[in-house]
C-alpha positions as CSV (number, residue, x, y, z in Angstrom):
1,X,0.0,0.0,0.0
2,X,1.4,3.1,-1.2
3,X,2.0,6.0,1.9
4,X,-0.1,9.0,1.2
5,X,1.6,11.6,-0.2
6,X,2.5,14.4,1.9
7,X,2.4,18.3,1.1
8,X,5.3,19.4,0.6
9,X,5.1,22.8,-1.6
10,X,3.1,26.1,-1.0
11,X,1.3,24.4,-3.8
12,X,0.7,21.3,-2.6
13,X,-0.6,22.8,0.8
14,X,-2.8,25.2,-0.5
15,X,-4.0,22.4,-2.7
16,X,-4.7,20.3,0.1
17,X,-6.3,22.8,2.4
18,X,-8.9,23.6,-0.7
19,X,-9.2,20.3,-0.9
20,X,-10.6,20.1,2.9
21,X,-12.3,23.0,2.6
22,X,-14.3,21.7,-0.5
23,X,-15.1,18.8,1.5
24,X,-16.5,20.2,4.4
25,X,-18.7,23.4,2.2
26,X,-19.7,20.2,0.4
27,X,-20.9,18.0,3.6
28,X,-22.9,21.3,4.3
29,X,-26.2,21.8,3.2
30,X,-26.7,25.9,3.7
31,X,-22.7,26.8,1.5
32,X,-23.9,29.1,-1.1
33,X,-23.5,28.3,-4.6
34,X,-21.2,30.9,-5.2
35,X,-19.3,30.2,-3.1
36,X,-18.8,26.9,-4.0
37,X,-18.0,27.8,-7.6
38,X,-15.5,30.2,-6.1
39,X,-13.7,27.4,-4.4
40,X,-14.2,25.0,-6.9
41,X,-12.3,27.6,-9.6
42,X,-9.5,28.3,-6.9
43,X,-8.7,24.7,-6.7
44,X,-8.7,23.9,-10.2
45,X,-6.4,26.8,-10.5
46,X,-4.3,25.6,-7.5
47,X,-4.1,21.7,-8.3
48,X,-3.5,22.2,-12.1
49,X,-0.3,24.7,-11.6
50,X,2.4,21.8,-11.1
51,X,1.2,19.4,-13.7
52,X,1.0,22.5,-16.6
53,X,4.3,23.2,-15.5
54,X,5.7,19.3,-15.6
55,X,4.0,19.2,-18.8
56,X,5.4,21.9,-20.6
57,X,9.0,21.9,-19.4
58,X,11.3,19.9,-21.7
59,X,11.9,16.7,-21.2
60,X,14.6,15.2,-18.8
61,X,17.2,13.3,-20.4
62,X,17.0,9.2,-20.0
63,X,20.2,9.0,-17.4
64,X,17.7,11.9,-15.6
65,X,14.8,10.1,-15.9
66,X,16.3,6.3,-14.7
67,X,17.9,8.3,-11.6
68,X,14.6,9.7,-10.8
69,X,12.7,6.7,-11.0
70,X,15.0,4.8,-9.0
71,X,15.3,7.4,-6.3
72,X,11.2,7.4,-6.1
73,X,11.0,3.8,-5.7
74,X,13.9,3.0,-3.8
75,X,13.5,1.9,-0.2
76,X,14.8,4.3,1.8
77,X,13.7,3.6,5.0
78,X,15.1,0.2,5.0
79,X,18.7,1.4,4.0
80,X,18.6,3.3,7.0
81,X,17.5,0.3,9.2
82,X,20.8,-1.8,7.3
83,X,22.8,1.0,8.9
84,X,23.8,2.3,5.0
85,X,22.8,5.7,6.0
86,X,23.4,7.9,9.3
87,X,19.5,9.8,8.3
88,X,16.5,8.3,7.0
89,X,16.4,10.1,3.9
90,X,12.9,11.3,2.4
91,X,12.8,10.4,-1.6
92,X,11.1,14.3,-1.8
93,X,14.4,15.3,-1.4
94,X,14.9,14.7,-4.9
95,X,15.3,18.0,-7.0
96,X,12.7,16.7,-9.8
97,X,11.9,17.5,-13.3
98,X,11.2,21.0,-13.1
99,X,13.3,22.2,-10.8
100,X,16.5,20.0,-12.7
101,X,15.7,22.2,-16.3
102,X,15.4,25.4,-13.9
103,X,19.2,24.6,-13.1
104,X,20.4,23.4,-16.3
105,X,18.8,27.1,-18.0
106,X,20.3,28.7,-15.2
107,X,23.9,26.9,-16.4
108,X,23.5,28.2,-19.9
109,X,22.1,31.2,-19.4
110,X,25.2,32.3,-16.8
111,X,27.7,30.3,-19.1
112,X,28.7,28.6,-16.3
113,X,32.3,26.5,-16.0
114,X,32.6,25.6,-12.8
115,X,29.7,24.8,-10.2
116,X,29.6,23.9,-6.6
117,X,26.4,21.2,-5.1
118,X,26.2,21.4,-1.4
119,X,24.1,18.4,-0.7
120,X,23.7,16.6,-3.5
121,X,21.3,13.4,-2.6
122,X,20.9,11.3,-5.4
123,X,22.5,13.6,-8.0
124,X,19.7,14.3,-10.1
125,X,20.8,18.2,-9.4
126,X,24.4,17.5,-9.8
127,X,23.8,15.8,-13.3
128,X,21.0,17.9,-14.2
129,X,23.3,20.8,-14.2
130,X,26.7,18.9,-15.4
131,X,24.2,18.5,-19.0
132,X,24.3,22.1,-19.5
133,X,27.8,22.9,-19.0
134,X,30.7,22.6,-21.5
135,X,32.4,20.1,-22.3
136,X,35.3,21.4,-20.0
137,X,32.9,21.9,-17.3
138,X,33.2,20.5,-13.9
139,X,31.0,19.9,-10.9
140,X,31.9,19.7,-7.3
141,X,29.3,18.4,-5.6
142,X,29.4,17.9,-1.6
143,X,27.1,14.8,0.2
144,X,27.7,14.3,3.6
145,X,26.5,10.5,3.3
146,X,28.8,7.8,1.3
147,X,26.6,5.9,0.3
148,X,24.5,8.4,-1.9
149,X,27.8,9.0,-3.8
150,X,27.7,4.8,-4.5
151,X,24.4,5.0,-5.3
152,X,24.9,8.2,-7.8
153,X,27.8,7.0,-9.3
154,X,26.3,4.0,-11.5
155,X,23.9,6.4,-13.1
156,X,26.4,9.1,-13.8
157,X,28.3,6.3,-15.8
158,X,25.7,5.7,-17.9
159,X,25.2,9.8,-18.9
160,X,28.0,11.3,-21.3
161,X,27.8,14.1,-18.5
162,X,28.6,12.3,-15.5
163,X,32.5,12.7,-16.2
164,X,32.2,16.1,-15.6
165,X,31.2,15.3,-11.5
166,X,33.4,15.1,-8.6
167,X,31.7,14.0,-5.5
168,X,33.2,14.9,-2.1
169,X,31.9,13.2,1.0
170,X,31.8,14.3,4.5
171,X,30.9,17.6,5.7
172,X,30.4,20.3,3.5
173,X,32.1,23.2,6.0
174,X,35.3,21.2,5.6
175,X,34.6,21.1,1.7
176,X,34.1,24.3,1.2
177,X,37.5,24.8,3.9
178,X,39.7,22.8,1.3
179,X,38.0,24.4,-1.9
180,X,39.0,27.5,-0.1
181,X,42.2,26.4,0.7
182,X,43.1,25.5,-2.4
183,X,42.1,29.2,-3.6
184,X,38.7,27.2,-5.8
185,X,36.0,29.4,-7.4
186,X,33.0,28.3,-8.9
187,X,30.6,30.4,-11.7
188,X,27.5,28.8,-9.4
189,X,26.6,27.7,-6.2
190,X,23.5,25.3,-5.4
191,X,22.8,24.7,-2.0
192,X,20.1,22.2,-1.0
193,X,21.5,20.9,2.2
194,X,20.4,21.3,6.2
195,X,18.3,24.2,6.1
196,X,19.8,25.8,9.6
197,X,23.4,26.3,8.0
198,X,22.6,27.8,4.8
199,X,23.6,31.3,6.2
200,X,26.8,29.5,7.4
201,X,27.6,28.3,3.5
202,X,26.4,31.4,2.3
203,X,28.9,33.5,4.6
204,X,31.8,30.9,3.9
205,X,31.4,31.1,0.1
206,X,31.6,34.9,0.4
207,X,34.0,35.7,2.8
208,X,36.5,33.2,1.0
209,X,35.6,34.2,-2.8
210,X,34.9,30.9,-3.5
211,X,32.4,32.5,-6.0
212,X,33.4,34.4,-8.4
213,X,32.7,37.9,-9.9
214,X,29.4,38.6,-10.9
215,X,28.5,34.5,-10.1
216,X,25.1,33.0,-9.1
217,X,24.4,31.4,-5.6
218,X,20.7,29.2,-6.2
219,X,19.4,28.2,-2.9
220,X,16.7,25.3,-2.7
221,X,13.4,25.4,-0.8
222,X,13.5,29.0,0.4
223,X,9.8,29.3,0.8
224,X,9.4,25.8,2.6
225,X,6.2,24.8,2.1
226,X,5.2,28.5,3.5
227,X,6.5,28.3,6.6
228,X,9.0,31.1,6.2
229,X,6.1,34.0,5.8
230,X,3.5,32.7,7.6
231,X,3.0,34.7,10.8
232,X,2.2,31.4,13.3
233,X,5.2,29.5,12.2
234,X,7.2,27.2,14.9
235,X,9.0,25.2,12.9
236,X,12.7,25.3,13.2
237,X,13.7,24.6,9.1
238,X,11.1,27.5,8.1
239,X,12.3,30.0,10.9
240,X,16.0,29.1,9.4
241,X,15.5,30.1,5.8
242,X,13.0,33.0,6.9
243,X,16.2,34.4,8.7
244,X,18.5,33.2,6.1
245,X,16.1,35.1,3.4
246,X,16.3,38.4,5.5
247,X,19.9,38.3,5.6
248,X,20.6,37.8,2.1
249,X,17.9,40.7,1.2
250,X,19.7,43.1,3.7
251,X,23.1,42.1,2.7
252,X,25.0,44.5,0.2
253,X,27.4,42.6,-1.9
254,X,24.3,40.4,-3.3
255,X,21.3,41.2,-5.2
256,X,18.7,38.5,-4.3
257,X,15.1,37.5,-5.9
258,X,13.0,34.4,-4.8
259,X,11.1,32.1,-7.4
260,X,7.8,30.8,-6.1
261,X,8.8,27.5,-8.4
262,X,7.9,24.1,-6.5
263,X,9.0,24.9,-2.8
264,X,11.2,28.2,-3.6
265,X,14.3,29.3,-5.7
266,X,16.8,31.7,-4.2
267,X,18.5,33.2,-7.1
268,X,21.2,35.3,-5.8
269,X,23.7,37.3,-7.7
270,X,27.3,38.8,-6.5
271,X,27.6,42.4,-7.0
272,X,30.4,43.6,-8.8
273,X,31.3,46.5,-6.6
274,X,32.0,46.5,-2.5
275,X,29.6,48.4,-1.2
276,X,29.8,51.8,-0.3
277,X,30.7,51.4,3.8
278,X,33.7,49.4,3.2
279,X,35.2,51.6,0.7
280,X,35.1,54.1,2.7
281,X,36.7,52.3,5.6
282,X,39.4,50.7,3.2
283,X,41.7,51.8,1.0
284,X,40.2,51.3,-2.1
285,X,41.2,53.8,-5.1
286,X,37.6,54.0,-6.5
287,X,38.6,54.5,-10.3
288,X,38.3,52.9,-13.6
289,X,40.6,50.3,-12.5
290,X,37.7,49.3,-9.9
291,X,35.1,50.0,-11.3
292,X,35.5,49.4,-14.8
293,X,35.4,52.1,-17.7
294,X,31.9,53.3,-18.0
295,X,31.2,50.5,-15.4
296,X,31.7,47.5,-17.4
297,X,34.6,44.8,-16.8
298,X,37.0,44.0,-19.4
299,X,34.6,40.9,-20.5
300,X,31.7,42.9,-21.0
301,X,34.1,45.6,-22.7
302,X,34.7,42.7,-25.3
303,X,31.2,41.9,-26.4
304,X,30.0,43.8,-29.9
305,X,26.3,44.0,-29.1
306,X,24.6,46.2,-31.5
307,X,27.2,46.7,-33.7
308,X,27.0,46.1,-37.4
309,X,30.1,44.1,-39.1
310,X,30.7,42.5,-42.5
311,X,33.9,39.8,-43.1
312,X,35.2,40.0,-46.5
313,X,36.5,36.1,-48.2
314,X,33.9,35.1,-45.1
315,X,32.9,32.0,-47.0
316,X,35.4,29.6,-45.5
317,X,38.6,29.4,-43.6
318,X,39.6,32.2,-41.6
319,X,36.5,35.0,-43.1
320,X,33.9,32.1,-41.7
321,X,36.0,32.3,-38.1
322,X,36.0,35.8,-38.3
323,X,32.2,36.2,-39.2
324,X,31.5,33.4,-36.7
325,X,33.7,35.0,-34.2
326,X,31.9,39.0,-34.2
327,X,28.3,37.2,-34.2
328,X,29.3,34.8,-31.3
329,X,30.4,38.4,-29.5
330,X,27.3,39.9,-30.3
331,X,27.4,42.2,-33.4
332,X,25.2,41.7,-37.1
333,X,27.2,40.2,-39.3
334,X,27.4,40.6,-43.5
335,X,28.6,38.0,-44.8
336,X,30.5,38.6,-48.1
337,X,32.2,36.1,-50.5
338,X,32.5,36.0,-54.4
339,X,31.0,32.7,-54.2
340,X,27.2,33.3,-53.6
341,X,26.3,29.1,-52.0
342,X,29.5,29.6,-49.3
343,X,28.3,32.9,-48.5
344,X,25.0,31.8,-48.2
345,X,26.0,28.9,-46.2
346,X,28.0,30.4,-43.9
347,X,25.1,33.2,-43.2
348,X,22.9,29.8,-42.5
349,X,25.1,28.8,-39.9
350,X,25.3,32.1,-38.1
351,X,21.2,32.3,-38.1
352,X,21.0,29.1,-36.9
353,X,22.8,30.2,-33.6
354,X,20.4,32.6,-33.4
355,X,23.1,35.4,-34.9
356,X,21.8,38.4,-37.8
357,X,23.4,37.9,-40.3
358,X,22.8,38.3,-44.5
359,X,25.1,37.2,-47.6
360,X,26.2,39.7,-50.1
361,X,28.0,38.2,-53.1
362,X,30.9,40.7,-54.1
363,X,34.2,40.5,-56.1
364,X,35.8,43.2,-54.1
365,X,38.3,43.7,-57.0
366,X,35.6,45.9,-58.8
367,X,35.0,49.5,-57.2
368,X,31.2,49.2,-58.2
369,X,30.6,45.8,-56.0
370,X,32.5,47.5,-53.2
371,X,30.2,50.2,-52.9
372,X,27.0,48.0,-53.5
373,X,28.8,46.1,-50.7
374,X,28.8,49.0,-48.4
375,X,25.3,50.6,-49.7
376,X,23.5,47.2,-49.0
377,X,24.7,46.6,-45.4
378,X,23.8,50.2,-44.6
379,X,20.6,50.3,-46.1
380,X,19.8,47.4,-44.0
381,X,21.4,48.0,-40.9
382,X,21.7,51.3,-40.9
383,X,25.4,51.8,-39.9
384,X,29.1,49.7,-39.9
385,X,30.5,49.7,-37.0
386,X,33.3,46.6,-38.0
387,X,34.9,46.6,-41.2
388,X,36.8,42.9,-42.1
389,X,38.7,43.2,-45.4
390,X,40.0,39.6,-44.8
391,X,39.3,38.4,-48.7
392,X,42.5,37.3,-50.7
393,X,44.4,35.3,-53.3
394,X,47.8,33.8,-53.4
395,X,49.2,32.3,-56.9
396,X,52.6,30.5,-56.2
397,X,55.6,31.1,-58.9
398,X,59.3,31.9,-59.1
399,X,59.9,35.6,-59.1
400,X,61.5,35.1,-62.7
401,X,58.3,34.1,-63.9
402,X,55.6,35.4,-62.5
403,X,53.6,37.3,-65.0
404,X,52.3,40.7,-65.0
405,X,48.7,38.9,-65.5
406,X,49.2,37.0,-62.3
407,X,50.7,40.3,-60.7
408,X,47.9,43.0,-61.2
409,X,45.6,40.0,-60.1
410,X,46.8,39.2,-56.6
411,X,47.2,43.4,-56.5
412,X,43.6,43.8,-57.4
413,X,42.0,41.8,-54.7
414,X,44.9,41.7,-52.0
415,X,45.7,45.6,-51.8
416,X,43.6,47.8,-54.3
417,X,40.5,45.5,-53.2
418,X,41.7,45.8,-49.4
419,X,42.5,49.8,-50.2
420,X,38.7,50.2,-51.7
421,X,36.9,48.0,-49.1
422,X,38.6,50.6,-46.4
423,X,38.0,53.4,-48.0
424,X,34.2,52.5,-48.9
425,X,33.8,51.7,-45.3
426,X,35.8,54.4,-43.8
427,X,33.6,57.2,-45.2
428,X,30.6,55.1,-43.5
429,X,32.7,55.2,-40.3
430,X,34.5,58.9,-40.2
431,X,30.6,60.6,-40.5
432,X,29.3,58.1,-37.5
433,X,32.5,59.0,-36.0
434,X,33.4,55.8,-35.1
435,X,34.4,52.4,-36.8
436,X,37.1,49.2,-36.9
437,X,38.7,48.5,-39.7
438,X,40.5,45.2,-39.0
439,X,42.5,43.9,-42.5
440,X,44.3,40.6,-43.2
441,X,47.6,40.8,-43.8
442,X,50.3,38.2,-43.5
443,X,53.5,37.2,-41.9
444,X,54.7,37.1,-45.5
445,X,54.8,41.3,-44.4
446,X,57.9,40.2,-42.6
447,X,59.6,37.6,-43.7
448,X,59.6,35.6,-46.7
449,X,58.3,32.5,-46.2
450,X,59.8,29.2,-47.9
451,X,60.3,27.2,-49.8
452,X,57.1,28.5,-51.9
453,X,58.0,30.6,-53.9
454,X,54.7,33.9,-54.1
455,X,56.7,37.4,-54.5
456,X,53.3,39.2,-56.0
457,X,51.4,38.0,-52.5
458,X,54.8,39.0,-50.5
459,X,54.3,42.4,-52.0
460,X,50.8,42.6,-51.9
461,X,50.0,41.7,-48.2
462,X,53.4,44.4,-47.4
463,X,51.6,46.5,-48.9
464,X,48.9,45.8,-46.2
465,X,50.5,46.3,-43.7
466,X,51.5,49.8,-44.6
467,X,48.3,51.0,-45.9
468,X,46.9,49.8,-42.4
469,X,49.5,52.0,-40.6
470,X,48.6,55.2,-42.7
471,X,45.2,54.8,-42.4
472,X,45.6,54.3,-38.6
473,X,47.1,57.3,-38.2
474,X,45.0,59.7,-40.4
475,X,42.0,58.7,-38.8
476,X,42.1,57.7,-35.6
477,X,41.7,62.0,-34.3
478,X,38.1,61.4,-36.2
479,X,37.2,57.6,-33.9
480,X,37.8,55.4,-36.5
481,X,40.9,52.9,-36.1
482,X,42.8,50.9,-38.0
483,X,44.6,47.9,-37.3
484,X,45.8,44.6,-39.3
485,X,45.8,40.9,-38.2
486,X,49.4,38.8,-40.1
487,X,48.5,35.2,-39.5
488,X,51.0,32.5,-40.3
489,X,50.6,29.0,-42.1
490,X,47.1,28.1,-41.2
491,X,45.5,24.4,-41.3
492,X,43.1,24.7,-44.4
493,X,42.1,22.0,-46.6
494,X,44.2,23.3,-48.8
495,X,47.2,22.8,-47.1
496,X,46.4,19.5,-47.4
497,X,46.3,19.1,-51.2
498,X,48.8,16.8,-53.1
499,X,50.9,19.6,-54.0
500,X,51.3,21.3,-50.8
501,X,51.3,18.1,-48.5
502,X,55.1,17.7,-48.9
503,X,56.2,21.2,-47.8
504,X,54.1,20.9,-44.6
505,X,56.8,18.9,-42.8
506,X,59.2,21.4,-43.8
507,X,57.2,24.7,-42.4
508,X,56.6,23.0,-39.1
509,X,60.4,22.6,-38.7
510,X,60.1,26.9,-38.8
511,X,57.8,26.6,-36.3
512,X,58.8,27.2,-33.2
513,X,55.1,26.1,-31.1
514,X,55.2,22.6,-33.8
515,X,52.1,23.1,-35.3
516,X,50.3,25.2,-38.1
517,X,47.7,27.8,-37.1
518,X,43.8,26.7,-36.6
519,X,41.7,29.2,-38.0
520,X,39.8,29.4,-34.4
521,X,43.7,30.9,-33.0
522,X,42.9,33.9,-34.7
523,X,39.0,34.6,-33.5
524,X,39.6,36.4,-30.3
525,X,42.2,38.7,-31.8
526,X,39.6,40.0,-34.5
527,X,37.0,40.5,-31.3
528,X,39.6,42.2,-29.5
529,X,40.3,44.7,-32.5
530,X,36.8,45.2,-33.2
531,X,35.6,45.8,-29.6
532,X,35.7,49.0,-27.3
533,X,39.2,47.2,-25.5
534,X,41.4,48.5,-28.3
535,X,40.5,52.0,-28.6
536,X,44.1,53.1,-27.9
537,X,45.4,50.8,-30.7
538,X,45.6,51.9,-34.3
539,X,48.2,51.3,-37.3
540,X,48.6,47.7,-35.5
541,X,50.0,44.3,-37.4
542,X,48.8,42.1,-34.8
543,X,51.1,39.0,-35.6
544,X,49.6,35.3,-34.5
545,X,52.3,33.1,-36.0
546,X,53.6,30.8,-33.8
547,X,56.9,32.4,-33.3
548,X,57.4,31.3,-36.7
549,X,59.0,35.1,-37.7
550,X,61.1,35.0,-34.5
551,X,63.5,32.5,-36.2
């Protein structure tokens, strides 16, 4: 016989108390009908909250779904009679459906690396959140009983998440002591543990930075099953968290808001300034430096939101990191390419991350396309903020032979192309008074790489490098700067062709960090360029080689 189900939400109780009260207007014979219908309506809308919600939540993963079921059904009592456990643990401990894609949104929505679990139970929690995080991401999850950490551990092995857990047994205060110790931070903090020493976590994980700037602390059942604001209450747990909740509202270096979801959500975020008392009784230059320019930290300073940027050659290798790279950051991106499918490809994948983006086909070796370019991205967007004249050719031959054809070709689209695209773009830029021209240049600016033989690209991408540097300087006074990025032997598919292949071998032995570039080394140095960081660099040949020039 299964036990009857106990309330244990401000749901579930106000559920059950309509429930009574329905049953005893019901056994009366003088209730009014209105009444009735009045209490009929707040009980449909009362019972029917939690199941909408389970309903319309995504779905749990399998690994979630087993460890749930198992948790529900195992018996929990008799553990505790074997002795396996030093508390008879109540299977509505569990975190549950709802609550478990609560956590994993709150994972991706904070970007969250590193998380710490105090008291994790079963580890639907723990795994619930280790499915949202990275692939590099870790949790730390704390459970005073070993036997949960048994019992969690076969169902982590069967989720391609559960690597990313570390369970720690014993008690948490001497956790969070050695994660402290150890000089540990964590992106988010969940605490669903003994309800009379969440202020004591709460203080520790503060006073020892084990969170980091601007992180999250998520604290479980915070409006236990309402005992925390009703006036009447005697019950030790819910006069805890009603002084743990007080605290946390009053206290200064948090912002805090509760979530009436299931039995309370605590979401509580680290401020990014000390409050104003301690600066004034420490010394604390409150500058820039502190603060950060125009409040933001260097991060935030980073991200392109609301900017408008188009990537020249974007239709593969490094223009397709580059466009990737600006709409990951935040900014619109035009994708340009003289072959129409890759551009429109490549504009596919950035709307499918949920990034603006359009494909322009352009030859940017003819003036007129240039300025259709630049027309068409205004007359959408309405500015350009981020100019990336990335597109060029290279055409490999002795110096003895190369032809003037071959020449004025790899001039056309390397530097008069590059020279128009700026130019086009510029005049965009020096009326909004600002812009970021970021061009492509080459190591082959500086030294002459070998054994290929490509004196017209040489040239050309020198010739880069110097029209970046006069640019810089003319127009920086009017907001606009003007920097290049030299990249060295990157790992294309071309590089890879039969008649490359047998010089790879050869340019690794130049290399000094043994391998060839990825086009993904170069993304955060076009973000840098084109955010608000590098306002104080201009005329810049930002080289990412390897240390390939070096030797």
């Amino acid at each position: 016989m299964l036990a009857e189900k106990v309330p244990d939400t401000p749901v579930e109780v106000l559920v059950d108390l309509l429930t009574k009260a329905k049953e005893i207007a019901t056994a009366s014979s003088n209730v009014p009908k209105e009444l009735m219908s009045h209490l009929q309506k707040a009980l449909d809308i009362a019972s029917g909250l939690d199941d909408y919600l389970e309903k319309m939540t995504t779905q749990e993963s399998e690994p979630l779904a087993e460890l749930y079921k198992k948790t529900i059904s195992h018996d929990w009592d008799q553990v505790h009679k074997e002795g396996k456990t030093m508390f008879r643990l109540p299977k509505e401990c569990i975190t549950g459906h709802i609550e478990g894609q609560t956590l994993k949104m709150l994972i991706h929505m904070s970007q969250s690396k590193r998380v710490l679990e105090i008291g994790m139970f079963t580890g639907y929690g723990a795994l619930s959140m280790a499915e949202g995080l990275p692939e590099d991401g870790c949790v730390t999850a704390c459970e005073l009983e070993p036997y949960l950490k048994e019992f969690a551990q076969s169902f982590f092995d069967k989720s391609p998440h559960g690597k990313k857990i570390t369970v720690k047994t014993g008690p948490a205060m001497d956790t969070l002591k050695e994660l402290a110790a150890a000089g540990e931070q964590f992106d988010m903090v969940f605490i669903d543990a003994d309800k009379t020493n969440y202020i004591n976590y709460y203080n520790f994980i503060l006073d020892n930075n084990l969170l980091r700037l601007q992180g999250v602390i998520c604290v479980d059942n915070s409006l236990f099953k309402a005992k925390v604001y009703l006036k009447d209450t005697a019950d030790n747990n819910g006069l805890a968290l009603r002084e743990f909740n007080q605290f946390v509202s009053s206290d200064p270096r948090v912002e805090q808001v509760i979530i009436p979801l299931r039995d309370g959500i605590s979401l509580i975020r680290r401020v990014s300034v000390a409050p104003e008392y301690s600066m004034t009784q420490s010394k604390i230059t409150d500058d820039e430096v502190f603060r950060g320019v125009k409040g933001r930290p260097i991060l935030d300073r980073m991200r392109l939101d609301g900017k408008v940027a188009y990537v020249t050659g974007a239709g593969q290798g490094i223009g397709r990191a580059f466009a990737h790279a600006l709409g990951e950051a935040g900014a619109k991106v035009a994708v340009v390419d003289l072959d129409q499918d890759k551009a429109e490809a490549v504009a596919k994948e950035l709307f499918l991350k949920g990034i603006s983006s359009v494909s322009i086909t352009a030859d940017i070796s003819k003036s007129d396309d240039v300025q259709r370019m630049i027309d068409n991205i205004v007359s959408k967007w309405g500015a350009i903020h981020i100019a990336c004249n990335n597109a060029g050719i290279n055409m490999n031959s002795a110096s003895e032979d190369t032809s003037l054809e071959e020449w004025d070709q790899t001039f056309n689209v390397n530097l008069r192309g590059t020279f128009m695209c700026c130019q086009a773009a510029g005049r965009v830029m020096l009326k909004q008074g600002y812009g970021k021209i970021i061009n492509t240049a080459s190591m082959a600016s500086l030294i002459v790489p070998h054994p290929q033989k490509q004196l017209s690209y040489n040239t050309s991408k020198a010739g880069v490098v110097k029209l970046t540097q006069t640019l810089g300087t003319e127009w920086v006074d009017r907001g606009v700067r003007v920097n290049c990025i030299s990249p060295g032997i990157v790992d294309t598919p071309l590089i890879h062709s039969e008649s490359l292949r047998p010089l790879v071998q050869r340019w690794l032995s130049d290399i000094p960090a043994g391998r060839l570039a990825q086009v993904t080394d170069l993304q955060a140095a076009v973000v840098y360029l084109a955010s608000d960081a590098s306002d104080y660099m201009t005329g810049h040949n930002l080289v990412i080689e390897g240390g390939q020039s070096l030797w």
